[in-house]
N, C-alpha and C positions, 0 to 999 in steps of 0.2 A: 504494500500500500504506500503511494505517494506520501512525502510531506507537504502538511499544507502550511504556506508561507506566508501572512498579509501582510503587506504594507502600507501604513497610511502615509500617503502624500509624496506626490509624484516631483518633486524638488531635485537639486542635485545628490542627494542623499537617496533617496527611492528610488531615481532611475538608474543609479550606478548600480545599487545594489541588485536591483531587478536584473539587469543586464547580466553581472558575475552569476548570480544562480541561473538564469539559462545557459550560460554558456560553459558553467563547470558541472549543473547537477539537473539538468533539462528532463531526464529521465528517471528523475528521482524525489522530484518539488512541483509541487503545483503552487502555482505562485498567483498570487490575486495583487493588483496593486488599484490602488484607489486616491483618488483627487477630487476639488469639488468642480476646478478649474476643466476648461477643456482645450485646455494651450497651454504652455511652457514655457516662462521669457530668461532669459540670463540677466543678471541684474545690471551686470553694464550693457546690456542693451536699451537699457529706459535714459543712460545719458544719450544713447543715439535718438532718441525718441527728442527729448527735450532739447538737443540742437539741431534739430531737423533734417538728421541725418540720416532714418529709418523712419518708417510709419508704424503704425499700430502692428499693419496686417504683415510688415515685415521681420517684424523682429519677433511673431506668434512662431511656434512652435508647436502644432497640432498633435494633443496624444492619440489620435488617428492611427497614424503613421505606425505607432511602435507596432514589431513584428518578431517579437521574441519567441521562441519557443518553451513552451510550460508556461508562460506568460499570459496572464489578460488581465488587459485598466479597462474599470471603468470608473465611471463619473457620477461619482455619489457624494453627500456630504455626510461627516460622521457626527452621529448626535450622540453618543454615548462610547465608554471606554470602560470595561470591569477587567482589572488589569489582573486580578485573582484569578478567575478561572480564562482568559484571553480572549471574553466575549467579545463583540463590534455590533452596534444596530447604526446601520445609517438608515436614510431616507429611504434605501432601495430593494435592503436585507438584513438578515444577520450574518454573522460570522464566528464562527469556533477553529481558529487554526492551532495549529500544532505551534507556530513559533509567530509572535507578534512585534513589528520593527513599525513602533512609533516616529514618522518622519515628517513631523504637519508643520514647522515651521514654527515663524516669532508672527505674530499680527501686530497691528499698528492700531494703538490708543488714540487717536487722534484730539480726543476730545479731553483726556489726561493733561492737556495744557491749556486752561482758561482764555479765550481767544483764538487760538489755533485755527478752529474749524472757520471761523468767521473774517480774518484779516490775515490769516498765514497761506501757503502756497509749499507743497512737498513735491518730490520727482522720486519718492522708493516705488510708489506705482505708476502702470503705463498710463492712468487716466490723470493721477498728477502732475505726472513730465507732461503731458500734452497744456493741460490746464497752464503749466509754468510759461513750456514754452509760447503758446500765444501772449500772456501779458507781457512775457521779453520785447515778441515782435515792435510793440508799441512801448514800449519802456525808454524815455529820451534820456534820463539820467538821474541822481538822485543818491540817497543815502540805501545800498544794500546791503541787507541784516543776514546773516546766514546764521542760524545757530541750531547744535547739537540738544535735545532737548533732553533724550538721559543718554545714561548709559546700563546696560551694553545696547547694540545697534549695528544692524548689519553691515557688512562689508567697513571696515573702519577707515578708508583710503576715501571713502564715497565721496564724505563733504568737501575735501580739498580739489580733489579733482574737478567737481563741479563748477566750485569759485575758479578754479585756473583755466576754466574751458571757456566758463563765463567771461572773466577778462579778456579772452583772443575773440569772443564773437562780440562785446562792446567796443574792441578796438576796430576790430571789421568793419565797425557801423560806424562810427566817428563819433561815438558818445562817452567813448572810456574817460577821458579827461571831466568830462559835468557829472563823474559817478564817483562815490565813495563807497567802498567793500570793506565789513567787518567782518570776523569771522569769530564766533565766541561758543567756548567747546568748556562741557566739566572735564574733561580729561585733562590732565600734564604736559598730553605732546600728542601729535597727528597721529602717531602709530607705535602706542608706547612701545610695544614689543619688539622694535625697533632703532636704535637713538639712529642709525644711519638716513634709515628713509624717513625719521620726522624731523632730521636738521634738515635734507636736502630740500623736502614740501616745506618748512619756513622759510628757508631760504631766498626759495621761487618766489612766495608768499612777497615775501618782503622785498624782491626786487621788481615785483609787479606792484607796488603798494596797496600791498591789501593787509589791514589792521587783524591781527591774530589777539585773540583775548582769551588768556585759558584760565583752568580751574573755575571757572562761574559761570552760572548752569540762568536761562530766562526761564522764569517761572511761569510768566504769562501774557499776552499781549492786550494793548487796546488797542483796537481794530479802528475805532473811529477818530484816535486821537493818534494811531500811527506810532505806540510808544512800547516797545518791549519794557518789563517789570523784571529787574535781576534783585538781588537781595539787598543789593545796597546802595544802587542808583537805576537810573532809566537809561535809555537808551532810544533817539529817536529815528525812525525808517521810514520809506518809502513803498521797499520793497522788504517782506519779511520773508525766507527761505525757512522753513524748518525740517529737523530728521524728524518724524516723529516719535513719540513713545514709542517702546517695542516690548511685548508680553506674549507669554504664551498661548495660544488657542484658548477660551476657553471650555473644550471638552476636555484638554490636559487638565486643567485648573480642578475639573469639578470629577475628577478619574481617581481622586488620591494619588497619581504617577508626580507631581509637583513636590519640589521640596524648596523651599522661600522664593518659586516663582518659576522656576526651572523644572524641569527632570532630572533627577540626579541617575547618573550614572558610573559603572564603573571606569574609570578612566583609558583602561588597558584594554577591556573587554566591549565594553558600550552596553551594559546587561545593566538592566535594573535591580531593585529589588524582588521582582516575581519571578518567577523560572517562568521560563521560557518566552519573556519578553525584553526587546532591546531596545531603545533610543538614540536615534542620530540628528547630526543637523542641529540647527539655531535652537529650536525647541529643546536639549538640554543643557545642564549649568558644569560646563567640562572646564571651564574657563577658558577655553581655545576661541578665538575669534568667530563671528558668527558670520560666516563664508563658506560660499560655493565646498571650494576646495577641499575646505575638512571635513565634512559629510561625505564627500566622496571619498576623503579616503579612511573615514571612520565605517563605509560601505565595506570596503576590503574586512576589517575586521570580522566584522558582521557574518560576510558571507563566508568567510574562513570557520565560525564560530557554527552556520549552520552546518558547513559540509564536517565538521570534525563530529556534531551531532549524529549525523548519519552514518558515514563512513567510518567514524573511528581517529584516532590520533592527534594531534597540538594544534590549535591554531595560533594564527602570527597576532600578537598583540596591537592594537593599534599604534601607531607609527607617531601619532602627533606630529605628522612633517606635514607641510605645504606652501603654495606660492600664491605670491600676492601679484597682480600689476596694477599698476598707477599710475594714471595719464597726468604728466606736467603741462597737458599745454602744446602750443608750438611742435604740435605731430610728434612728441617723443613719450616712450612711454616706458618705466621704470619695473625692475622686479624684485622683489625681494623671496628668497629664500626662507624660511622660518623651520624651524622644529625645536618643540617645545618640550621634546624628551632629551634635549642633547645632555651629554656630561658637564656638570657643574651648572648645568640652568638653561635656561631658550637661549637660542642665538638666532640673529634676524639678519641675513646681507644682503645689502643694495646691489644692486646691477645696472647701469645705465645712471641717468635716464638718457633713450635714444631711439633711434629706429628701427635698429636690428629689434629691440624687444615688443616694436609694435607690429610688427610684423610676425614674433611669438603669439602675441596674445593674439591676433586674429587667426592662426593657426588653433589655440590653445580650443576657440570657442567654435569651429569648425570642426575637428577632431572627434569634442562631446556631440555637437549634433548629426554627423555623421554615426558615431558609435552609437547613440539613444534612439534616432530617429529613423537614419539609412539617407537622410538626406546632402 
């Protein structure tokens, strides 16, 4: 008798892993994967969205397309998680698998910051970047606010790139000089795990003159007076950019799988507290950056963890390794190396920033849709 495999949420984390069980144990897994979406975007695809450099329907990703073998998504949403016995009820069915791989992602609070909803403007999703990018179009100049509004938050590279791509398309238009860019983050540095590539992003910052303001978090906006609220002064805007809040699902939240906001997991293994359920991706509190990259390769674990279930013998621990890139701007584009298992502590190395690695990354994101999709 097959094992039966779910996975919630068709992300970089669920589709990797979907993939390695077809392709190591196709004849020995029956694999369900489930999304509530019915397209896939990569996240630096929503800055192509927001500088008009893809559309909507280009930067989609149809789970159509997947053609795994032991494989089938479909498009449900999940209302419920009993992570005791491995139940699932979505919208569409139940579910009792044999091994359960929680990979539903961070959602976004939006309303978690007073004002937001009503005088802020986001690009983590495609209908944001869209919404942003139109009021750019018209935007002649003025005071821009970009601020990180908590932490942790996906891809941690995001906001600086966006400010430095923003600078090369207000300079394009000839309104860079009537514009002032602040940039104000609770974090220490652009990419703590880092010190290489969060000197070389201030760096940029600061020779493009864009004001960096760290450790100080906006708590909340007035929309009609234009005025970000930080803890100990104001701050006045034109344009307000926000990350939004980012939290767990709430079917995590209300599954008991949550432990002070996250999933906890084993760090080596990705295994929960319940036999025979795992957690990948954004959605748990590994302290690894919440990115593409470490889901997928938090997937390797995983799927090593089922086939040694089945077949017998060790699987390989999670790796805590992965790669970032980071667009500076000026068509070059940065990489850093990370692993956060190394000897004596994480180590982070820059690469670039240049062309050779923009030319990586657009391989890097060709490569995944090719291998997820066949496209």
């Amino acid at each position: 008798m097959k094992t039966k495999v779910l996975i919630l949420g068709a992300g970089f984390g669920g589709l990797e892993l979907s993939s390695l069980l077809s392709e190591r144990l196709a004849d020995e897994v029956e694999v369900t994967l489930i999304d509530q979406d019915d397209a896939f975007v990569f996240g630096f695809s929503k800055l192509e969205v927001l500088f008009g450099r893809q559309t909507r329907d280009e930067v989609r990703l149809p789970y159509r397309h997947i053609a795994k073998p032991g494989v089938e998504f479909r498009q449900e949403s999940v209302l419920s998680i009993d992570p005791q016995t491995r139940r699932v009820i979505t919208d569409a069915a139940e579910y009792d698998p044999d091994v359960l791989v929680v990979a539903l992602g961070a959602d976004y609070d939006h309303g978690a910051t007073p004002g937001f909803v009503e005088g802020g403007f986001e690009f983590y999703t495609v209908g944001g970047a869209e919404r942003l990018r139109d009021e750019l179009a018209t935007f002649g100049g003025g005071q821009v606010l970009l601020a990180v509004l908590s932490i942790p938050f996906k891809c941690p590279p995001a906001p600086y790139e966006a400010i430095l791509l923003l600078h090369d398309q207000l300079v394009e238009r000839g309104v860079r000089d009537a514009t002032e860019i602040t940039v104000i983050s609770p974090q220490p540095a652009p990419i703590p795990v880092s010190p290489d590539a969060s000197g070389a992003v201030e760096r940029t910052m600061a020779d493009r003159g864009i004001e960096y303001v760290k450790r100080h978090r906006v708590r909340g906006i007035d929309a009609d007076a234009k005025v970000a609220h930080l803890k100990d002064h104001d701050e006045s805007y034109d344009l307000f950019i926000g990350i939004p809040v980012h939290k767990a699902p709430d079917v995590i939240l209300e599954s008991g799988l949550a432990t002070d906001g996250w999933v906890e997991v084993d760090p080596f293994t990705l295994a929960t507290g319940f036999p025979g359920v795992y957690a990948i991706g954004d959605c748990t509190g590994t302290g690894m950056p919440k990115a593409g990259v470490f889901a997928e390769r938090a997937a390797i674990a995983v799927a090593d963890a089922v086939a040694a279930t089945i077949r017998g013998g060790d699987a390989r621990p999670y790796s805590g390794t992965g790669l970032c890139f980071v667009e500076f701007g000026h068509g070059e584009v940065g990489k850093v190396d990370i692993d956060f298992h190394a000897e004596g502590g994480p180590t982070a190395t820059l690469f670039g920033p240049d062309v050779v690695h923009t030319a990586e990354k657009a391989e890097f994101g060709a490569s995944r849709r090719n291998r997820w999709f066949g496209l």
